[in-house]
KEBA-237107 format. One line per field, with one value per residue: residue number from 1; x, y, z of N, C-alpha, C in turn. Coordinates in steps of 0.001 Angstrom, whole numbers, plus 500000, padded with zeros to 6 digits. Example, Ala and Ser with C-alpha at 12.3 -4.5 7.8 and 13.67 -1.06 7.14 Angstrom:
REM residues 2
k	(1 2)
n.x	(513190 512850)
n.y	(494310 497750)
n.z	(507800 507080)
ca.x	(512300 513670)
ca.y	(495500 498940)
ca.z	(507800 507140)
c.x	(513200 512900)
c.y	(496700 500030)
c.z	(507800 507870)
REM end
This chain:
REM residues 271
k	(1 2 3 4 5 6 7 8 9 10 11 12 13 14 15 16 17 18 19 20 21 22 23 24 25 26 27 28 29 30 31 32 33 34 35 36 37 38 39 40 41 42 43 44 45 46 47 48 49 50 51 52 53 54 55 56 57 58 59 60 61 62 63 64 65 66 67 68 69 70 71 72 73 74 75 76 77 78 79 80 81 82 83 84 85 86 87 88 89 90 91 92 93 94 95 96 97 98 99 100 101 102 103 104 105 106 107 108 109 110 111 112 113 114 115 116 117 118 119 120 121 122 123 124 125 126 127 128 129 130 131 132 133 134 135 136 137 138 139 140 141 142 143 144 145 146 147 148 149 150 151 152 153 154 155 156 157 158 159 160 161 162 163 164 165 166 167 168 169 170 171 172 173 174 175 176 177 178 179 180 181 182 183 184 185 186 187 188 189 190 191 192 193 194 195 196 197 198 199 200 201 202 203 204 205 206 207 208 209 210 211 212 213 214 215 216 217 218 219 220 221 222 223 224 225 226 227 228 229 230 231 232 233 234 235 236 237 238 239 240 241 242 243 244 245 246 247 248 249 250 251 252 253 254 255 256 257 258 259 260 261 262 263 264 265 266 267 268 269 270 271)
n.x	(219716 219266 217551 215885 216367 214457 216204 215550 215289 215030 216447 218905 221437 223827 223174 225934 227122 225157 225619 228257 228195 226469 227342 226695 224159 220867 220540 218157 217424 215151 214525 213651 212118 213600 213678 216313 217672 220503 221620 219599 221126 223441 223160 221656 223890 225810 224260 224433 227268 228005 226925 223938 220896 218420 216469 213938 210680 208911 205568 202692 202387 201956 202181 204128 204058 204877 204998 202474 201451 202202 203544 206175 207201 209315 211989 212236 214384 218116 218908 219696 219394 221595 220897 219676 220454 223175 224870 224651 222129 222934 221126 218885 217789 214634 213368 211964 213699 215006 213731 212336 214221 214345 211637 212539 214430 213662 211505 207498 204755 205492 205957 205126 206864 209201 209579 210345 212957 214181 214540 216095 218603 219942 221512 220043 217340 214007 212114 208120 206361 203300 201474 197931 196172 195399 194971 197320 199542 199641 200156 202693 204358 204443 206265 208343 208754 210799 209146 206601 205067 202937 201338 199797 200390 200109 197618 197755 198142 196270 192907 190573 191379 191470 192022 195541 195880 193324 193610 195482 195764 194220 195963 198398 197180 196981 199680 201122 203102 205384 206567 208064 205981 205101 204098 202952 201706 199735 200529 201109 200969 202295 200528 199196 201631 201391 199182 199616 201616 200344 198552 199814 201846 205575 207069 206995 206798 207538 206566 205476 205884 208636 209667 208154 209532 211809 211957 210732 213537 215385 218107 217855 215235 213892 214928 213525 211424 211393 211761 209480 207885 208752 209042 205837 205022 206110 205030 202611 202166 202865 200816 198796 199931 202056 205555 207144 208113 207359 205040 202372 199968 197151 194201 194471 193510 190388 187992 186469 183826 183420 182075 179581 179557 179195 180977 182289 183728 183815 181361 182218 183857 182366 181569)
n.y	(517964 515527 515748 516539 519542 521109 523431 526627 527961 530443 531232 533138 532484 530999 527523 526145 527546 526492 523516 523433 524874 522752 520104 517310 517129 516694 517017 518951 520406 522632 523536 526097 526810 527819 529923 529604 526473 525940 527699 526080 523291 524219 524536 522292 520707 522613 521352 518603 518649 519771 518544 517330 515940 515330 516919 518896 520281 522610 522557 523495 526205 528349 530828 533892 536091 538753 538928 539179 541221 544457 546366 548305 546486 547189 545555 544839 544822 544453 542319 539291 536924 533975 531847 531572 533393 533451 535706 537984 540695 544207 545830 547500 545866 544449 546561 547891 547121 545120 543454 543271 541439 539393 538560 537769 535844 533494 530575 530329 528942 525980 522825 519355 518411 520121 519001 516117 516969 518161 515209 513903 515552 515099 513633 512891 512101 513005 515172 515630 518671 519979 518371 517447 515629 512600 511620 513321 512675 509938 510243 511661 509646 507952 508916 508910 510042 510564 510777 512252 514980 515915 519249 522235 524362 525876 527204 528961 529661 528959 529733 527293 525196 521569 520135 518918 516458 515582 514558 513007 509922 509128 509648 507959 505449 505870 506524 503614 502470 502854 505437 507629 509360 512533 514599 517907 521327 521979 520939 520588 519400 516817 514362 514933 514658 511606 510964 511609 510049 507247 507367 507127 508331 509337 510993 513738 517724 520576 524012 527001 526360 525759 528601 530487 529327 530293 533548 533564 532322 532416 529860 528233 528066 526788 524510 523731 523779 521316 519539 519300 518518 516072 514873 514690 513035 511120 510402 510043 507677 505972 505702 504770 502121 502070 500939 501026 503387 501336 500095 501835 502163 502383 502208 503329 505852 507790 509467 512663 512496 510190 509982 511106 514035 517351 518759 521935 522595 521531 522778 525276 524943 524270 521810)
n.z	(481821 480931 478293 474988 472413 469940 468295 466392 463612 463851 465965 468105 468101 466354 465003 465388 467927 469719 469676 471002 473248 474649 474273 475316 475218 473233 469973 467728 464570 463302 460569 458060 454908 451453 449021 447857 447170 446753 449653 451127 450911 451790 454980 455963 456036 457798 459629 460059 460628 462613 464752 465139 465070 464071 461598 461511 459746 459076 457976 457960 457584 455582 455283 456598 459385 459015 455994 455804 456797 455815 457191 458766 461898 464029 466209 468970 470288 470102 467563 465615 463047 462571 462172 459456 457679 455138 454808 457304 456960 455877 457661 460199 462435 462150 460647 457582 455221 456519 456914 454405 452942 454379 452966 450535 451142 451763 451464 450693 451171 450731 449207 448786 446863 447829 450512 449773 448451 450557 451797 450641 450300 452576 455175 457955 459812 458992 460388 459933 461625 462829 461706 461504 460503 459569 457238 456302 457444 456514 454147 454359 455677 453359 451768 452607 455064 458533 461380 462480 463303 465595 465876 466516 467018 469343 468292 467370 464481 462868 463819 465421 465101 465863 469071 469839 471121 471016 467902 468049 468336 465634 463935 465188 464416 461561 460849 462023 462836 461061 461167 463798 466132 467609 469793 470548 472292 474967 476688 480174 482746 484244 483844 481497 480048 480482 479590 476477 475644 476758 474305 471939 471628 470815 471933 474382 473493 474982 475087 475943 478750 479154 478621 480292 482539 481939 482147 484873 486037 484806 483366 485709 485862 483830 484219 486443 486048 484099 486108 487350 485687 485344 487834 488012 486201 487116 489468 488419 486723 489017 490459 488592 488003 486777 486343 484565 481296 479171 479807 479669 478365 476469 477305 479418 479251 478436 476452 477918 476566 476634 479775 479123 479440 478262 475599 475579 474025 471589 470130 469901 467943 466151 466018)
ca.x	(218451 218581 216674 216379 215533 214801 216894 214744 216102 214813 217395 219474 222394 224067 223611 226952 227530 224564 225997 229263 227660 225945 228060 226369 222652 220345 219731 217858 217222 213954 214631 212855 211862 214280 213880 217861 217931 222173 221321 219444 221976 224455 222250 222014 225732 226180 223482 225294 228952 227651 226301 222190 220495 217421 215872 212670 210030 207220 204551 201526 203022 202624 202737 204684 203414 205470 204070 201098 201098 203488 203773 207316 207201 210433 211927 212525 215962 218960 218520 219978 219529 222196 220617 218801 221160 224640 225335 223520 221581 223573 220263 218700 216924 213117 213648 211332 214751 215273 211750 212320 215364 213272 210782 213636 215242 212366 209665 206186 204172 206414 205062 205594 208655 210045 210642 211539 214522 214696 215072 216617 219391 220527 222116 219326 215839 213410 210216 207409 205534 202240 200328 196739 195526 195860 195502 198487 200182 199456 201260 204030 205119 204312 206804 209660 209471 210997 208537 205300 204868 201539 201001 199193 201527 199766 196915 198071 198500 194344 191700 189483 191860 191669 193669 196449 195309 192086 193629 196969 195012 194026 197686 199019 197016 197456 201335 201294 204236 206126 207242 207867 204951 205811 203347 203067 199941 199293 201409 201411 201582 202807 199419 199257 202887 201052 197850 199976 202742 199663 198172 200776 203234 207020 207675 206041 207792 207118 207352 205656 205922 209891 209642 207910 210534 213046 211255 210815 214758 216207 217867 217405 213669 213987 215406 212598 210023 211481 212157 207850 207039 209488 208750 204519 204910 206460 203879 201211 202825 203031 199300 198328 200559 202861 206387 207908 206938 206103 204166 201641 198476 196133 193484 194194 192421 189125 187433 185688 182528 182778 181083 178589 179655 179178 182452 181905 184904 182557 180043 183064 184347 181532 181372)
ca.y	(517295 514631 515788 516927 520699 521710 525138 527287 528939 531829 531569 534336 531810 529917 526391 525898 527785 525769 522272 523697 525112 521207 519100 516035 517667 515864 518314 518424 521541 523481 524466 526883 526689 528844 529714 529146 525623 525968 527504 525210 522022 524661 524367 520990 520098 522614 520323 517406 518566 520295 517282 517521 514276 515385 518150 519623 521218 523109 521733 524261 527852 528719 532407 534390 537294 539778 538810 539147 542234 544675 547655 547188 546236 547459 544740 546176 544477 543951 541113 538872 535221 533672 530168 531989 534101 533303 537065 539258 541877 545494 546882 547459 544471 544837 547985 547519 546476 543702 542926 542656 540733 537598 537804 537615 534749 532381 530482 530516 527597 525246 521707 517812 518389 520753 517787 515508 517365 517939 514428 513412 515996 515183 511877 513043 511696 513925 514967 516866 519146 520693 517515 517215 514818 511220 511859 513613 511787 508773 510673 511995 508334 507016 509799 508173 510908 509656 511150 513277 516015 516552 520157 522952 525666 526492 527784 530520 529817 529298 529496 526324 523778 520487 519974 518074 515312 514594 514027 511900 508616 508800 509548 506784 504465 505739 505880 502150 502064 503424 506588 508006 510207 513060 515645 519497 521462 522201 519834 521577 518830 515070 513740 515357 513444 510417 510755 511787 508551 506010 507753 506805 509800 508388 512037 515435 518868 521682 525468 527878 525936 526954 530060 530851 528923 530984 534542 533333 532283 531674 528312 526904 528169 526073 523235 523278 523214 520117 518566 519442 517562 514493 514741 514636 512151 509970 510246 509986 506102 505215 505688 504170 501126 501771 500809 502235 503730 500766 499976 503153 501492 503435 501499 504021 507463 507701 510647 512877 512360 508785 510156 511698 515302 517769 519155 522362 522996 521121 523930 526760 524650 524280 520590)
ca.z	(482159 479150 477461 474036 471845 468228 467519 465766 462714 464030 467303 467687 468380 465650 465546 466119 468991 470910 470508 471732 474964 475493 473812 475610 474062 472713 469141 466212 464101 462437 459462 456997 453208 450999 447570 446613 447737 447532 450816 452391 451369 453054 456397 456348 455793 458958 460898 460204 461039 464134 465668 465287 464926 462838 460703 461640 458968 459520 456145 457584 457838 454101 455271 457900 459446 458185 454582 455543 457748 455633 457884 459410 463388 464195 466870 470558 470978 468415 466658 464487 462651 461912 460587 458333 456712 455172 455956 458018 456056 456891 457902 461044 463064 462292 459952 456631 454529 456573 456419 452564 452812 454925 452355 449658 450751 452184 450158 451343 450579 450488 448735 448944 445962 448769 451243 448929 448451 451931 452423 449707 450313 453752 455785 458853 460082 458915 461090 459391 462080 462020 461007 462116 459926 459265 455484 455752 457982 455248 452897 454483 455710 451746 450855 453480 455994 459255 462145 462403 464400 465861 466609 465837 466585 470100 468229 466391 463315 462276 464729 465244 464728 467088 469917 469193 471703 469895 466807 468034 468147 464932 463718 465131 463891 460515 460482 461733 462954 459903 461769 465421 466293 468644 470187 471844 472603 476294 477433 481147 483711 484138 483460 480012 479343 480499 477929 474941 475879 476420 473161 470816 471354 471403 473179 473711 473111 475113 474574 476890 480145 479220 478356 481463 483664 481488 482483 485989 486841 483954 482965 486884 485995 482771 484803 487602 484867 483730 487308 488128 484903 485123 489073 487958 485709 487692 490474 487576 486538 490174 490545 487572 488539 485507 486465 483087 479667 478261 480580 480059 477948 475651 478384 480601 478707 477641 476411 478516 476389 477660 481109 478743 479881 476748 475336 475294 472989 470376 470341 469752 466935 465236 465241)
c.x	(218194 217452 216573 215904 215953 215409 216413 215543 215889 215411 218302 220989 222619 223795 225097 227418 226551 225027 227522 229477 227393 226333 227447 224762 222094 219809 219374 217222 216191 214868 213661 213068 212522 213878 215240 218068 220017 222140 220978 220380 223139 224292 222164 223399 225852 225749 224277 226504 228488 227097 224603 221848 219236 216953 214297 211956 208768 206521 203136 201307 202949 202826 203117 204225 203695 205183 203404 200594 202824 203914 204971 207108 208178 210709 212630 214003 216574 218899 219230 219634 220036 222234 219597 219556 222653 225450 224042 223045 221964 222068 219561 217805 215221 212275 212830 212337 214918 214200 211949 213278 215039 212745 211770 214399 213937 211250 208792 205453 204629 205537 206038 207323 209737 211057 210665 212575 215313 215464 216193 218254 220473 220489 220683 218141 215130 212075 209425 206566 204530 201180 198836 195579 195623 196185 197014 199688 200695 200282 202788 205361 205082 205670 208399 210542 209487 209889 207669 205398 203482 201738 200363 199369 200788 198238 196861 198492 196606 193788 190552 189980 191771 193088 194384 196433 193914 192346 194799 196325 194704 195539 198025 198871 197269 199183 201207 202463 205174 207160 206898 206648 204843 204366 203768 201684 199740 199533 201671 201733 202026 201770 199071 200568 202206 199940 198391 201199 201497 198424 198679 201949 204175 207202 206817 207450 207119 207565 206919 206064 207973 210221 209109 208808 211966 212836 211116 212708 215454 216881 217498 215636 213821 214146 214173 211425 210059 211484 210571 207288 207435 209134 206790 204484 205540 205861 202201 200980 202671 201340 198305 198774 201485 204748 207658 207232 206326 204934 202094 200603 197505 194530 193273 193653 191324 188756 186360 183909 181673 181736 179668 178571 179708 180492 182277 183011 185067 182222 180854 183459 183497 180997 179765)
c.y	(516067 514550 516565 518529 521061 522747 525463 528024 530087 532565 532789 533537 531178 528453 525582 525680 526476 524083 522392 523774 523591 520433 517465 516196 516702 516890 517899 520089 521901 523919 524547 526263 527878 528583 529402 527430 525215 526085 526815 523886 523032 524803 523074 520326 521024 521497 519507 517324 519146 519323 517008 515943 514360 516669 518101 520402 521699 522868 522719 525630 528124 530346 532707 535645 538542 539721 539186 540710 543204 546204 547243 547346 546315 546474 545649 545666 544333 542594 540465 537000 534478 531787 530326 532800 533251 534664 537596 540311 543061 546264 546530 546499 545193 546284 546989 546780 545487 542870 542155 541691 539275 537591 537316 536096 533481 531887 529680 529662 527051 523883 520339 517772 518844 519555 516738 515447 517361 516258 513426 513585 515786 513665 511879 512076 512947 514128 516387 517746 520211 520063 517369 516282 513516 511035 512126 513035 510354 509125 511006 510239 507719 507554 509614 509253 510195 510097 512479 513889 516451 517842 521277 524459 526888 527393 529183 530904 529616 528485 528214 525168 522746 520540 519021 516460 514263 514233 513042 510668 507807 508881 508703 505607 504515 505849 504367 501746 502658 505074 507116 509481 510955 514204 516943 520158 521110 521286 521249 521007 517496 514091 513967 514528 512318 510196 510680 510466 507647 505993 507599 507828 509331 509737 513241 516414 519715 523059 526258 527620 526777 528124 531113 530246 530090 532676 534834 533586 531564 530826 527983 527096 527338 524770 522814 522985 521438 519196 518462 518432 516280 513784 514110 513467 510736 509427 509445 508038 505349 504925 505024 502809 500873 501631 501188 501914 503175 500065 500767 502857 502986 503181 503069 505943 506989 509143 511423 512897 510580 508837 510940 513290 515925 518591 520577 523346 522758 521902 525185 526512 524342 522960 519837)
c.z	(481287 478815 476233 473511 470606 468679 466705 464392 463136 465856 467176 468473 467006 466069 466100 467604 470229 470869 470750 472878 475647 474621 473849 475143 473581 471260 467860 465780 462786 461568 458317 455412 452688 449582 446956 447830 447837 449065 451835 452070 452163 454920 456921 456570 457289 460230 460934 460701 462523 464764 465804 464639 464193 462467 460950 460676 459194 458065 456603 458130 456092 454229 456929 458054 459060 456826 454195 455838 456908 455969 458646 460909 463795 465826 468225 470851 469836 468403 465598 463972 461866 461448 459978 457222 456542 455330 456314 456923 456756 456675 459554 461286 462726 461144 458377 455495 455033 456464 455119 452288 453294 454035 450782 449540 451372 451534 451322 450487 450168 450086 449243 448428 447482 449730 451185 448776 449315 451901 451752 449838 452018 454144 457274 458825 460025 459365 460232 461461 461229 461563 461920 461956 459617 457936 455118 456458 456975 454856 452905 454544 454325 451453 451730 454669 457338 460502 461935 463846 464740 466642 465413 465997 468194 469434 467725 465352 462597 463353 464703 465356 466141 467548 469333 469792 471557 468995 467107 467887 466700 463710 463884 464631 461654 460253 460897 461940 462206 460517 463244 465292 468080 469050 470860 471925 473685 477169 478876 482027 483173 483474 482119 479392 479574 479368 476705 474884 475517 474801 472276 470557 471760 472537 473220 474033 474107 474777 475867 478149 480015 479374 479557 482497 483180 482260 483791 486667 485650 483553 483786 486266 485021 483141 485744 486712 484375 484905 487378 487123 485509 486831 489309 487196 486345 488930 489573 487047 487930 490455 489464 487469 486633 485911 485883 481942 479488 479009 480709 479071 477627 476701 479285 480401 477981 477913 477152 477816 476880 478917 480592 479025 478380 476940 474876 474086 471321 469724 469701 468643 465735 465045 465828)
REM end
């Protein structure tokens, strides 16, 4: 479909294996905060020989739920993650030992120093996700990271937070150019790719819309998901008299409080 996808450290595929499968791929790979940083330059050095084109960090996860929650949730399928471990832990998937063995090798609240090193340590483009703020946006670009990630993790990482489409605006104008600024967050049809494009988003990401095409019919369902967007968005440009991307003007969104309608998403947030 050209088009591109982080690999999660928490895939149950090596990175390897997946730019083997799509060779012609477009990939770039999440990766976690470790306390033995040997490890993570051994993660990066795979990214790089495996073909991945940038490093992904999550900057506002300082805890994982298993941390937090330490009753073990034993996992319903076997399991393993092998770009998280350099061996597998010989204990059962989900079993309270392996439990201890994630919190063993992973650091939790990871800081600025952290990806520093990150970026310091690798030949990649490095995107922070997770940002919501312009402040930190500021900072990250001071600190020579290559792209911001606006998201907010679908909303499930702390309750309240702005969509990710009210705050992109003000993102972009504080990077300034200085770094690509990417979005996700309820990205569902074509018209949502068109707001977060004429909003300053070089691209958006999605997750569940996949995951439900995957569930549905597996990759073709994955594939039709992508044909309904790229198919909506290209109806959404024609109607707007946009011919291509650059074409697609911040002109053409205004906030629904523009019509004076109350937001009632305001009111829930407290603001």
């Amino acid at each position: 479909m050209n088009t591109g996808m982080v690999l999660s450290s928490w895939a149950n595929h090596s990175l390897e294996k997946v730019t083997e499968a799509t060779p012609r791929g477009i990939h770039w790979f999440y990766m976690l905060f470790y306390k033995d940083r040997g490890h993570m330059k051994r993660l990066l050095d795979r990214a790089e020989r495996a073909g991945y084109s940038a490093i992904f960090l999550t900057t506002d996860q300082p805890y994982y739920p298993f941390s937090i929650d330490r009753r073990p949730r034993p996992f319903q399928v076997p399991i393993s993650f092998p770009n998280v471990f350099d061996v597998e832990p010989d204990h059962a998937a989900g079993s309270a030992e392996y439990l201890e063995c994630l919190r063993t090798v992973l650091k939790e609240s990871a800081t600025w120093e952290d990806v520093d090193w990150v970026r310091e340590n690798t030949r990649l483009p490095v995107v922070l996700k997770g940002i919501l703020s312009a402040d930190d946006a500021k900072m990250a670009v001071e600190r020579g990271v290559n792209g911001i990630y606006v998201s907010n993790h679908g909303g499930r990482e702390l309750d309240g937070v702005p969509a990710t489409i009210d705050v992109l605006s003000n993102i972009v104008r504080a990077v300034d150019g200085k770094a690509e600024v990417y979005l996700d967050g309820g990205v569902r049809t074509g018209t949502d790719v068109l707001k977060a494009l004429a909003l300053g988003a070089r691209c958006v990401f999605i997750g569940r819309p996949a995951l439900w095409g995957l569930a549905c019919n597996g990759a073709e369902g994955v594939q039709q998901v992508l044909h309904i967007l790229t198919h909506e968005l290209n109806m959404a440009m024609a109607r707007t008299g946009c011919s291509k991307i650059s074409d697609i003007q911040p002109s053409l969104v205004v906030h629904q409080s523009y019509y004076g309608i109350p937001c009632s998403c305001q009111s829930r947030a407290g603001v």
